[in-house]
LUMDORO-101934 format. One line per 8 residues: number of its first residue (from 0); their letters; for each residue x, y, z of N, C-alpha, C, O, CB. Coordinates in steps of 0.02 Angstrom, whole numbers, always signed. Glycine has a CB too. Example, Ala and Ser with C-alpha at 12.3 -4.5 7.8 and 13.67 -1.06 7.14 Angstrom:
% residues 2
0	AS	+660:-284:+390:+615:-225:+390:+660:-165:+390:+712:-166:+423:+565:-224:+452 ~ +642:-112:+354:+684:-53:+357:+645:+2:+394:+670:+57:+402:+704:-30:+286
END
This chain:
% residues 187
0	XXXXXXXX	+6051:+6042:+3014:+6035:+6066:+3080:+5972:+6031:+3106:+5976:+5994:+3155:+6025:+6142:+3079 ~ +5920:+6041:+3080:+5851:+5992:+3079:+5866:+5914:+3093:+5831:+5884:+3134:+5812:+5996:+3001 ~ +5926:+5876:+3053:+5945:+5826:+3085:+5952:+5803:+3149:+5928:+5756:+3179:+5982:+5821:+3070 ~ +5996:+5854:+3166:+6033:+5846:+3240:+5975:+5845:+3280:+5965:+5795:+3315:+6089:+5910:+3266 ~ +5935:+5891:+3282:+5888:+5918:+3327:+5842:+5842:+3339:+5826:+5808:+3388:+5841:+5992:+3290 ~ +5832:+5837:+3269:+5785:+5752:+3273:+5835:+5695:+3304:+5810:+5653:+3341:+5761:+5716:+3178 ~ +5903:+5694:+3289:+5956:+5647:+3319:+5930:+5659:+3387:+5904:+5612:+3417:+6043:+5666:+3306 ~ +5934:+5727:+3418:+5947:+5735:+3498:+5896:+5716:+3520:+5900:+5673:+3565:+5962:+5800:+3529
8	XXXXXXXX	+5827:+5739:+3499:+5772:+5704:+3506:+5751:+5637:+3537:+5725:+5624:+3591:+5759:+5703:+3460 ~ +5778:+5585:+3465:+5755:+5529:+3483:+5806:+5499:+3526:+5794:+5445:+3552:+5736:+5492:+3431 ~ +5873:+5534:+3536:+5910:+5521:+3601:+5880:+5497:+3647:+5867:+5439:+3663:+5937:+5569:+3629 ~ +5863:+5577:+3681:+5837:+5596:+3719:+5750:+5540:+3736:+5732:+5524:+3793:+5841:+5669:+3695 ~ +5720:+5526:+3682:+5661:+5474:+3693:+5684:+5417:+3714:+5660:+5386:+3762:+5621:+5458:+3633 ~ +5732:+5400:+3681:+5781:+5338:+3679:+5804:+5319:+3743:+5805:+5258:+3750:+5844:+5350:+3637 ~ +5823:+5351:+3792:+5854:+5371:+3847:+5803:+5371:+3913:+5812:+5346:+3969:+5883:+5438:+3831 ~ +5735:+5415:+3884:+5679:+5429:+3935:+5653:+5330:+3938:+5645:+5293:+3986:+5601:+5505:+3893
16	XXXXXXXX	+5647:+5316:+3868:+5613:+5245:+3870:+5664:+5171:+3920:+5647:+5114:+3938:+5607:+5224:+3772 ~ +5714:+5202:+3923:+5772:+5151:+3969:+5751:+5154:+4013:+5722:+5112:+4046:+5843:+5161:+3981 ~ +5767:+5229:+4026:+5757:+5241:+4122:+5690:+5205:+4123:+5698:+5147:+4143:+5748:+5342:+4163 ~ +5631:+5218:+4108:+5538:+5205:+4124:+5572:+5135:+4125:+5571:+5115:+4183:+5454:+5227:+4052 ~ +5597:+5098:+4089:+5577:+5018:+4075:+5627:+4986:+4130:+5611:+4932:+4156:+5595:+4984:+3982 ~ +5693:+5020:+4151:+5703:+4986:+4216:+5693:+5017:+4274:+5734:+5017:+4320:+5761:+4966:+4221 ~ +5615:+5056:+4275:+5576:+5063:+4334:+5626:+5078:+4398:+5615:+5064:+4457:+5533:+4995:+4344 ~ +5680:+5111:+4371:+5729:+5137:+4445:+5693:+5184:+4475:+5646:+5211:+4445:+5806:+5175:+4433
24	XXXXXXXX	+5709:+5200:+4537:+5661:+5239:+4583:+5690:+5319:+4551:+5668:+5350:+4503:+5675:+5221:+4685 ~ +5729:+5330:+4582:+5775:+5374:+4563:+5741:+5428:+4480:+5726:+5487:+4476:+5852:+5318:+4550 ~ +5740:+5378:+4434:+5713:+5401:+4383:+5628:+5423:+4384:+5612:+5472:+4350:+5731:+5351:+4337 ~ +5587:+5395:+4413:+5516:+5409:+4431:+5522:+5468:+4472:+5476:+5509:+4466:+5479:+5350:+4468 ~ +5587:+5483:+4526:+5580:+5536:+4574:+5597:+5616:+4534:+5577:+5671:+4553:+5636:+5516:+4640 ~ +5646:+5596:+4466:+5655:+5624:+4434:+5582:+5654:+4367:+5571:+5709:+4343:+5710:+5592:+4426 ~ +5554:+5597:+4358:+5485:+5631:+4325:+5429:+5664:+4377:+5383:+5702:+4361:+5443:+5569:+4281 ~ +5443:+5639:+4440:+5371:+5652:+4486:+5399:+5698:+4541:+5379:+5683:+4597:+5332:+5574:+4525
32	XXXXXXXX	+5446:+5758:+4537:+5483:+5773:+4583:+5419:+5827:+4633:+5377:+5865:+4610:+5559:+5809:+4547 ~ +5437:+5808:+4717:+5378:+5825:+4759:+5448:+5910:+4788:+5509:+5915:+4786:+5341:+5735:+4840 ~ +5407:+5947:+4807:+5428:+6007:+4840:+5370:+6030:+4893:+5309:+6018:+4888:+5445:+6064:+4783 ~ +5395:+6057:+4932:+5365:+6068:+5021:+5363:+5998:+5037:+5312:+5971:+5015:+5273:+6109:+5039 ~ +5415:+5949:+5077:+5395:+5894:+5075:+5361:+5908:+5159:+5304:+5890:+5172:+5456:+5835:+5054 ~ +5396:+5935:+5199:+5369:+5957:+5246:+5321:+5981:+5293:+5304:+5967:+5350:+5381:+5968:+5243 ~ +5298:+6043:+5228:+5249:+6061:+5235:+5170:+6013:+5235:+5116:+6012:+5265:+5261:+6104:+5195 ~ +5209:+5976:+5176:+5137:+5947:+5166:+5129:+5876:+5224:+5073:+5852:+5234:+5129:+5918:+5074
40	XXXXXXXX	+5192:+5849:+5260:+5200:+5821:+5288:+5168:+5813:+5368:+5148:+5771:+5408:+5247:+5827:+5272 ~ +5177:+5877:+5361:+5159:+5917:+5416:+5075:+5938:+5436:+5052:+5937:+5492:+5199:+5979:+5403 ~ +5046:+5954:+5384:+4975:+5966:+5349:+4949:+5903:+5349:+4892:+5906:+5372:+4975:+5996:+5272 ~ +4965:+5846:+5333:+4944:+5783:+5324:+4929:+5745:+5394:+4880:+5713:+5412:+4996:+5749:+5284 ~ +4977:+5759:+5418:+4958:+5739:+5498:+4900:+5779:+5534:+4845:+5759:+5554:+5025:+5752:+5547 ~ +4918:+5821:+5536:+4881:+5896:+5592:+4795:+5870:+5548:+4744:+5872:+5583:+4928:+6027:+5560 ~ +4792:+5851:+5489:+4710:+5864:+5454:+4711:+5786:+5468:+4684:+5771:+5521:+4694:+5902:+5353 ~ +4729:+5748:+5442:+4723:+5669:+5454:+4693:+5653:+5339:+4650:+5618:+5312:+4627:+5645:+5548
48	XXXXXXXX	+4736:+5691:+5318:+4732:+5670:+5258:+4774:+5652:+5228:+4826:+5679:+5248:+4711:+5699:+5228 ~ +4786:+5595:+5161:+4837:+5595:+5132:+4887:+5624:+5098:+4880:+5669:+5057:+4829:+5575:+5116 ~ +4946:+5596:+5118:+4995:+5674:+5117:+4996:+5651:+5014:+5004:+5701:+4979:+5117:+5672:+5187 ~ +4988:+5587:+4976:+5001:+5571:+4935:+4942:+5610:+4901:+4963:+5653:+4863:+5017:+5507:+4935 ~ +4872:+5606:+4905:+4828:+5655:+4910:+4827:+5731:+4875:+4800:+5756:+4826:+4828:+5660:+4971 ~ +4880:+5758:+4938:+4884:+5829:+4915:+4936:+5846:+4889:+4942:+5905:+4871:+4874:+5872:+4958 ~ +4986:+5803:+4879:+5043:+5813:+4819:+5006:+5797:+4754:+5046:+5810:+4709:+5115:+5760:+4826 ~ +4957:+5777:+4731:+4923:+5742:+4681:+4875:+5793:+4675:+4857:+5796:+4616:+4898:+5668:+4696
56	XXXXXXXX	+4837:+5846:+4719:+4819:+5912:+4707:+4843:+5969:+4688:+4814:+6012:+4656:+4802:+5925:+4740 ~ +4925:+5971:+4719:+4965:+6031:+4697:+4990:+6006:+4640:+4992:+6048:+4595:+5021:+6058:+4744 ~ +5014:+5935:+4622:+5026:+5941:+4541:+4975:+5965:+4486:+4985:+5996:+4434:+5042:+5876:+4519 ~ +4914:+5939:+4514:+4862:+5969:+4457:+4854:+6038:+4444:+4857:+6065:+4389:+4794:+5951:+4470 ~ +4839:+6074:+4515:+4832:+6144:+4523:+4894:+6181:+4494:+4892:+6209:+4439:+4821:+6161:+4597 ~ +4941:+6180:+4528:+4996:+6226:+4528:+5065:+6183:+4481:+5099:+6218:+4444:+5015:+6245:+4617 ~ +5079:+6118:+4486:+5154:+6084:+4481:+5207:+6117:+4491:+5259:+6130:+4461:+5171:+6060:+4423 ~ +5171:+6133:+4567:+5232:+6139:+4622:+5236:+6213:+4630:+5251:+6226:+4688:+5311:+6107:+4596
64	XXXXXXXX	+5227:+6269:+4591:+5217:+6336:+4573:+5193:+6376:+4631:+5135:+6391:+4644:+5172:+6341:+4518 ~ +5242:+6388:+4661:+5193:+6414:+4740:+5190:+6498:+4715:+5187:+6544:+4755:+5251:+6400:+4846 ~ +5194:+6506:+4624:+5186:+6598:+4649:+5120:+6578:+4574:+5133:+6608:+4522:+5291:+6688:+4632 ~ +5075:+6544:+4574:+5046:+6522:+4517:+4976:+6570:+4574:+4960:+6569:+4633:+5050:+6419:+4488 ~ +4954:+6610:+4508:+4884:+6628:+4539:+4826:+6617:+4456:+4846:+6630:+4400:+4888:+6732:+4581 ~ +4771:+6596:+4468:+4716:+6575:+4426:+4700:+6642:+4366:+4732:+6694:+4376:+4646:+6557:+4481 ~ +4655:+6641:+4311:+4636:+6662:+4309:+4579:+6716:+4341:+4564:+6776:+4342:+4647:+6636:+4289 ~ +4557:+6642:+4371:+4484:+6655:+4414:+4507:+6685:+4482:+4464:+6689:+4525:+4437:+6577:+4430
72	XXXXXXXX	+4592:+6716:+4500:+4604:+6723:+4577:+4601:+6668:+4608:+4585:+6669:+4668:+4561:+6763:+4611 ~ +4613:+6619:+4582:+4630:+6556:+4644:+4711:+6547:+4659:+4739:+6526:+4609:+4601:+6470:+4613 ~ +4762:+6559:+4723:+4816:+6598:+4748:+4834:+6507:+4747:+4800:+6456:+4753:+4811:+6663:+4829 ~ +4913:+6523:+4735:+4975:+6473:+4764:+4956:+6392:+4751:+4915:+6369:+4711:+4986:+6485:+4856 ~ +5000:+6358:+4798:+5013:+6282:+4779:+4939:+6229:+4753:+4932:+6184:+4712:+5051:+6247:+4855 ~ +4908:+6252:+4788:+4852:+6211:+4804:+4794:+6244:+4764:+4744:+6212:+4750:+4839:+6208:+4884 ~ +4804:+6317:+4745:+4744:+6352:+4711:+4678:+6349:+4736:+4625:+6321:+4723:+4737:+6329:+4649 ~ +4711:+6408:+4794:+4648:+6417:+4852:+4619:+6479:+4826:+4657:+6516:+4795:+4673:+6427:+4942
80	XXXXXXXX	+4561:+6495:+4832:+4514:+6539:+4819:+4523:+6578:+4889:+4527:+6555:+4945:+4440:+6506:+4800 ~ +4525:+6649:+4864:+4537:+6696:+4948:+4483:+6686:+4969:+4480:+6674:+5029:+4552:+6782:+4955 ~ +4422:+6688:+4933:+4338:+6701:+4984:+4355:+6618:+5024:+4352:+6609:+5084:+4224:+6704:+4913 ~ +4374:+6564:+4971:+4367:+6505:+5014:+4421:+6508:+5069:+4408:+6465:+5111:+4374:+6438:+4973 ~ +4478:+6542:+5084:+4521:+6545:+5130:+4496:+6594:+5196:+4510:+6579:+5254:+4584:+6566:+5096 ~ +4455:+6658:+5177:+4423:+6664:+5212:+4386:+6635:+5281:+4389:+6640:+5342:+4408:+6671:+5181 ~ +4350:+6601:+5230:+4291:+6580:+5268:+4335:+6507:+5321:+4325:+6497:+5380:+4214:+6552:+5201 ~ +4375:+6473:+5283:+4408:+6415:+5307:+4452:+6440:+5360:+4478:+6397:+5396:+4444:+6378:+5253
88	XXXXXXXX	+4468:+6515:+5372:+4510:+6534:+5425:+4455:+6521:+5498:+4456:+6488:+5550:+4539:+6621:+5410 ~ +4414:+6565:+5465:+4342:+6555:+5507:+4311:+6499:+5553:+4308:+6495:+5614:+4297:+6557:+5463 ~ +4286:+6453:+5498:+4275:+6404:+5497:+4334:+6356:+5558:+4315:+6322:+5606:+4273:+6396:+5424 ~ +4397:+6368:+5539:+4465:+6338:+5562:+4479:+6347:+5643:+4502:+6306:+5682:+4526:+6377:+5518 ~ +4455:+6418:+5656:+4472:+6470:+5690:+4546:+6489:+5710:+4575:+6488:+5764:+4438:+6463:+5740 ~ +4570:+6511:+5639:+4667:+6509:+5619:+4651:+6594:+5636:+4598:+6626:+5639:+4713:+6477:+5503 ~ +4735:+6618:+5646:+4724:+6693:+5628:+4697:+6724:+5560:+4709:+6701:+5504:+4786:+6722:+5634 ~ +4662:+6777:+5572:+4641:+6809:+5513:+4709:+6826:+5486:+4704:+6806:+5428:+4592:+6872:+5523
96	XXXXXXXX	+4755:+6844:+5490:+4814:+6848:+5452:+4844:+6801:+5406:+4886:+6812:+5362:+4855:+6857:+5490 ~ +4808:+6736:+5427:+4828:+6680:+5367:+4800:+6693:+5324:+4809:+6650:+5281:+4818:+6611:+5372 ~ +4752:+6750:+5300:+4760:+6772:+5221:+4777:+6815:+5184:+4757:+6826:+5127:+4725:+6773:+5196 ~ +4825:+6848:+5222:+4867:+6891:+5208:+4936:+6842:+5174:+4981:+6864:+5139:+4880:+6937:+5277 ~ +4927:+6782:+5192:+5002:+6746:+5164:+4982:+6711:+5141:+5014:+6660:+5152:+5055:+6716:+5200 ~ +4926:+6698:+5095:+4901:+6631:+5068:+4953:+6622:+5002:+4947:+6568:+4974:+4810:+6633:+5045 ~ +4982:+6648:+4985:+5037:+6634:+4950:+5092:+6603:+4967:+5127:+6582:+4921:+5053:+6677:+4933 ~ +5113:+6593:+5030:+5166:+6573:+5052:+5148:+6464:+5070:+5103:+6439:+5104:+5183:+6635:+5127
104	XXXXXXXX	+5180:+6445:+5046:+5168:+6378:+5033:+5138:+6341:+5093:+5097:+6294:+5093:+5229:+6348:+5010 ~ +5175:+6381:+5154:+5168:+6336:+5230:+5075:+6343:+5243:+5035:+6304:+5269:+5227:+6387:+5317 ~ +5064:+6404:+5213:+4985:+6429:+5233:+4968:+6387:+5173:+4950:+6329:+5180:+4958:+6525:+5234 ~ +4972:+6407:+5131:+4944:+6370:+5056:+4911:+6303:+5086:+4856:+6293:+5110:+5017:+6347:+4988 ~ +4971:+6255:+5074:+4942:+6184:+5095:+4926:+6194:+5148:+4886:+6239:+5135:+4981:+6124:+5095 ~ +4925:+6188:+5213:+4901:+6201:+5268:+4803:+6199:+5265:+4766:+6152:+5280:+4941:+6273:+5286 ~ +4779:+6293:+5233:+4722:+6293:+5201:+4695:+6239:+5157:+4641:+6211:+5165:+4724:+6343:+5171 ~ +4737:+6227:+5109:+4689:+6176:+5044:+4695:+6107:+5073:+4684:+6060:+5034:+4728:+6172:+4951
112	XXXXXXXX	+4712:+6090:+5149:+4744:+6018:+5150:+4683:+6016:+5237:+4673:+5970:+5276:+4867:+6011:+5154 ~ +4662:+6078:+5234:+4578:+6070:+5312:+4542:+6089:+5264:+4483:+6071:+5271:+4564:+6135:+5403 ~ +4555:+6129:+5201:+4471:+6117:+5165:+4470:+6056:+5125:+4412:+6050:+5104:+4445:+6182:+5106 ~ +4515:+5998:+5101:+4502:+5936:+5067:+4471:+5903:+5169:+4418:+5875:+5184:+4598:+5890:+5009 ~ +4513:+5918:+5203:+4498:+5870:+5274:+4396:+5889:+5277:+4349:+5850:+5278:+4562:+5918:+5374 ~ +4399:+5940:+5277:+4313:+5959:+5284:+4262:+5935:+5229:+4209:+5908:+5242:+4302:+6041:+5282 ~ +4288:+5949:+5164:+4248:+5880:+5110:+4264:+5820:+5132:+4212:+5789:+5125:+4271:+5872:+5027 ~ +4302:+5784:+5154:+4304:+5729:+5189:+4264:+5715:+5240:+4248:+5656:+5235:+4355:+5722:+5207
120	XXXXXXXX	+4244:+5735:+5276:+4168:+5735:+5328:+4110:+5749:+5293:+4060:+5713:+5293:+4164:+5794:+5388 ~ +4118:+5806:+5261:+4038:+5809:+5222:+4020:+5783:+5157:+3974:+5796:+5118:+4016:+5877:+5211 ~ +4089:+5730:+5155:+4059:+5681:+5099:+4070:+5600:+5107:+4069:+5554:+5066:+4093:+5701:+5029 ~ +4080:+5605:+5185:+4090:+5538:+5227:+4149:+5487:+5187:+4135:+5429:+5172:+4008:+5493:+5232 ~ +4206:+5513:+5175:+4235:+5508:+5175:+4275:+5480:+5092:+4331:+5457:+5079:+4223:+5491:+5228 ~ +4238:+5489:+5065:+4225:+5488:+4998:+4283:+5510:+4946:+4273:+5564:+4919:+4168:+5530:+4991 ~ +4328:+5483:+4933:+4407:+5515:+4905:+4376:+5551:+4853:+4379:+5612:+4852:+4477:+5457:+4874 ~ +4337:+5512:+4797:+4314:+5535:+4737:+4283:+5594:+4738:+4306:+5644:+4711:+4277:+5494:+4709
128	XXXXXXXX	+4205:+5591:+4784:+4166:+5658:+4794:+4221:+5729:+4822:+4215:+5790:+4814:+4101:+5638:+4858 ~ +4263:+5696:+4849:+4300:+5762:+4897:+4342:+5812:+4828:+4341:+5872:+4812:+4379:+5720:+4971 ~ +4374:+5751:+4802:+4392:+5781:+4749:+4356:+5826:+4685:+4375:+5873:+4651:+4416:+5737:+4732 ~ +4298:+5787:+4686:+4252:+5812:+4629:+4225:+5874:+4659:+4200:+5921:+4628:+4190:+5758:+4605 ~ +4232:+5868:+4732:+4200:+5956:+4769:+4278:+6010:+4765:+4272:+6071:+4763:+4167:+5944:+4892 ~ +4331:+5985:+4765:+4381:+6035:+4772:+4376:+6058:+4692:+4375:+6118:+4678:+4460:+6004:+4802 ~ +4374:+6024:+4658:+4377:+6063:+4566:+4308:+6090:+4557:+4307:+6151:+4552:+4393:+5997:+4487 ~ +4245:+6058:+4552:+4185:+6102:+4564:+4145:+6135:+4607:+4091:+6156:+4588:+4154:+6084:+4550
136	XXXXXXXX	+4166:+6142:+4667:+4124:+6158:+4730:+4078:+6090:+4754:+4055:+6044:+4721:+4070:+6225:+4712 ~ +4078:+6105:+4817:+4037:+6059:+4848:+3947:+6067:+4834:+3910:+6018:+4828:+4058:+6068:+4926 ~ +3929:+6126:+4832:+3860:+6129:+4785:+3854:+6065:+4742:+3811:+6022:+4755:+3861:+6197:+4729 ~ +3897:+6061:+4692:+3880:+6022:+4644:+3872:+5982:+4648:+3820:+5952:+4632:+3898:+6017:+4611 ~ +3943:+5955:+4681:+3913:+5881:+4707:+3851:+5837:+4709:+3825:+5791:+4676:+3919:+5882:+4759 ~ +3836:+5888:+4784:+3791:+5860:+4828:+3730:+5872:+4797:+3680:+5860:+4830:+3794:+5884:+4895 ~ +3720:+5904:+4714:+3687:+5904:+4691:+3678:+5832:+4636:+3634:+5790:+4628:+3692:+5962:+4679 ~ +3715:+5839:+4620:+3747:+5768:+4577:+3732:+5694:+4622:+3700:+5646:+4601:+3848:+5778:+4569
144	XXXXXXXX	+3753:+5699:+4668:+3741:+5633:+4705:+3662:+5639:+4720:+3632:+5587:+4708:+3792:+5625:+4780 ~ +3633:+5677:+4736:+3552:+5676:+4770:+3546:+5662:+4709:+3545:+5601:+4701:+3504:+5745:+4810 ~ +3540:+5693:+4659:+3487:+5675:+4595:+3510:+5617:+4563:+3490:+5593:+4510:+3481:+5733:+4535 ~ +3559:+5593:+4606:+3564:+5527:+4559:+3607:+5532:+4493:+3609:+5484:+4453:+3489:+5505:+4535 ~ +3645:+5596:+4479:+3664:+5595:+4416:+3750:+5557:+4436:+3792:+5559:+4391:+3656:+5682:+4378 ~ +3767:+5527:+4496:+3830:+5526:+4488:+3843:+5484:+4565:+3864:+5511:+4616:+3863:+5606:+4472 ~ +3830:+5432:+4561:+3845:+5395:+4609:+3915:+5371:+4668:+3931:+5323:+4703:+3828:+5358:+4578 ~ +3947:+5455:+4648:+4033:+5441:+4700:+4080:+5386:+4686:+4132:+5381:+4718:+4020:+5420:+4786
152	XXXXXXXX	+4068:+5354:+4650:+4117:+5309:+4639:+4167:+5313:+4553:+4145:+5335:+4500:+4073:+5239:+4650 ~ +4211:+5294:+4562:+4271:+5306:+4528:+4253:+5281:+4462:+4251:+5316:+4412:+4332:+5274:+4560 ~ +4237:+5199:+4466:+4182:+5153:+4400:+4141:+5195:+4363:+4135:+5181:+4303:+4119:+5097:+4433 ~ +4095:+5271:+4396:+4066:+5303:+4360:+4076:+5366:+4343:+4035:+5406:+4320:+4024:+5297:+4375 ~ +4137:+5375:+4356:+4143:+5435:+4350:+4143:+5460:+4299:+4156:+5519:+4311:+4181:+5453:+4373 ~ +4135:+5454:+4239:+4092:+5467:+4158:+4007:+5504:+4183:+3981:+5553:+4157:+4077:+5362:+4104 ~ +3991:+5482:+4213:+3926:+5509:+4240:+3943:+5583:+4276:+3895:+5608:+4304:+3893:+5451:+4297 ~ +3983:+5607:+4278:+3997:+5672:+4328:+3988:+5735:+4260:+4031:+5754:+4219:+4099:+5668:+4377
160	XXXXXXXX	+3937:+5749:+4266:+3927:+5814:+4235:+3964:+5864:+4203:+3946:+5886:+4149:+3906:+5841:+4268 ~ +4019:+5886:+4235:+4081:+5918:+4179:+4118:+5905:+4183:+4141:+5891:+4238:+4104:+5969:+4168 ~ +4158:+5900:+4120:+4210:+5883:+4077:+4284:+5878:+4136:+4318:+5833:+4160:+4214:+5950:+4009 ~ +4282:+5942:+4137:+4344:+5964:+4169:+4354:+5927:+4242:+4406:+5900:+4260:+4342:+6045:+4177 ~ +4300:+5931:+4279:+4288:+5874:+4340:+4301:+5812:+4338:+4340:+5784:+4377:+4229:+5865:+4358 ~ +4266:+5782:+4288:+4296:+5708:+4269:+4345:+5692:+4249:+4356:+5631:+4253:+4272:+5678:+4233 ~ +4397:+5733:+4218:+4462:+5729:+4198:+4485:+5745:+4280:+4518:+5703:+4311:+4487:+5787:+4128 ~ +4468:+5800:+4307:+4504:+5811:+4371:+4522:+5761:+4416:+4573:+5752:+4448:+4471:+5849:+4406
168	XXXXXXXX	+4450:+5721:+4409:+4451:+5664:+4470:+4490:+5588:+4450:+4507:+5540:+4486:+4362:+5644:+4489 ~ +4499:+5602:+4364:+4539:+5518:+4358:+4610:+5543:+4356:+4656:+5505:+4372:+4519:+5459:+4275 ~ +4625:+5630:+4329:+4709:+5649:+4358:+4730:+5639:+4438:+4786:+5624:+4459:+4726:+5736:+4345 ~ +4685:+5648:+4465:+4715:+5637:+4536:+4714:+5595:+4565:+4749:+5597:+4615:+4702:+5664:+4576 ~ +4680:+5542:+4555:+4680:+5469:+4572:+4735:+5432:+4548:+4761:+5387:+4582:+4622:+5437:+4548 ~ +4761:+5452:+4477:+4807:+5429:+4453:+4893:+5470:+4472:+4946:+5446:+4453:+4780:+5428:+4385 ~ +4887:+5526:+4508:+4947:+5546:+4544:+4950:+5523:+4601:+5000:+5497:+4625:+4956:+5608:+4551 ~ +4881:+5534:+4637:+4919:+5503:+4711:+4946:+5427:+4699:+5000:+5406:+4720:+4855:+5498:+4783
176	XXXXXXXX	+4897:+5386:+4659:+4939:+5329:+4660:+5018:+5324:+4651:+5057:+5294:+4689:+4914:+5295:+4615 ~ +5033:+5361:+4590:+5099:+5377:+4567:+5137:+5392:+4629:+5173:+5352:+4657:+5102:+5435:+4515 ~ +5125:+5455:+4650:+5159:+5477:+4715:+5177:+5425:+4749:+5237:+5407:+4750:+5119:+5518:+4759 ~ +5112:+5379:+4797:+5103:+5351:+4839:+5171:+5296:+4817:+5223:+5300:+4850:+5026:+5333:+4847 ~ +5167:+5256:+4769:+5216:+5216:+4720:+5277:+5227:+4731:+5313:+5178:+4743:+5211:+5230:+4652 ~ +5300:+5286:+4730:+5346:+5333:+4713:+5391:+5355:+4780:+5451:+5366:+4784:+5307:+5393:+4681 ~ +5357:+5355:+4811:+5382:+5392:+4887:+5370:+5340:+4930:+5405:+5343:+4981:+5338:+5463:+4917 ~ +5327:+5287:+4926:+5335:+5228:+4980:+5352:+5226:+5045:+5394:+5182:+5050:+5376:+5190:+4963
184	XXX	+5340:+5258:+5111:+5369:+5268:+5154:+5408:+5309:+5183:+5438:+5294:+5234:+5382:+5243:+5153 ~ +5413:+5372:+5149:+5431:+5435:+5149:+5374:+5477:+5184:+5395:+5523:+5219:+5446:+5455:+5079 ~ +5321:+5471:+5181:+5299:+5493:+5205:+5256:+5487:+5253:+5231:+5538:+5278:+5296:+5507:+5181
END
């Protein structure tokens, strides 16, 4: 029985290593599969951010999971924080009722796709910092860059103070590319 299981296995590896090596699209769409294409399509325009971007945020956050909520209470695709949806309604000037649905995917991205658009201004435009403010807060950042501990750029990002941030910021650099790769004109 243990045989088989290892037979099906290395099938199955056997099989994954074909598809990767003749780089068919089809098969990449099948490892990198995007959901709300719309939504986020839609979000991408209206904020002026990359739609490749925030598919490369909801894989990290959620992978795709629009009923995924945090430990910490951070809600749906994008793993928005209610106080930060709050204030971003505010801020937005959306109905206060958009946080009553921050679960529902259309609000989800929508919210996490004008608060990456707003680190994008207050970090002049900065893919890396924006990112490094959506996984640690923007506090940090802008603490990190003034003191010099972390100069915004991608080359240093070993210099970014925690762990989990610096992994954050080379996973998502390395999805949107994927995405971007991947979807070519789709979006």
């Amino acid at each position: 029985m243990k045989w088989m299981t290892r037979k099906k296995l290395a099938l199955f590896a056997t099989l994954l290593v074909i598809f990767i090596l003749l780089d068919a699209p089809w098969t990449w769409k099948l490892m990198y599969p995007v959901y709300y294409k719309e939504e986020i399509r839609k979000s991408a325009s209206q904020y002026n951010v990359d739609p490749y971007l925030i598919m490369a945020v909801i894989q990290i956050e959620s992978k795709f999971d629009k009923k995924r909520i945090s430990k910490k209470g951070a809600v749906g695709l994008m793993q928005v924080m209610p106080a930060t949806a709050d204030w971003a309604i505010k801020q937005a000037k959306l109905s206060p009722m958009a946080s009553e649905y921050l679960d529902e995917p259309d609000v989800n991205i929508m919210l996490g796709t004008w608060y990456i658009s707003f680190l994008y201004e207050m970090f002049e435009r900065n893919p890396y910092a924006v990112l490094a403010a959506y996984n640690a807060g923007p506090g940090n950042v802008k603490r990190w860059l003034d003191q010099g501990r972390w100069d915004g750029r991608l080359e240093t990002v070993s210099n970014i103070p925690f762990g989990e941030t610096r992994h954050y910021v080379q996973r998502a650099v390395y999805y949107q590319q994927r995405y971007a790769k991947i979807y070519d004109g789709e979006f």
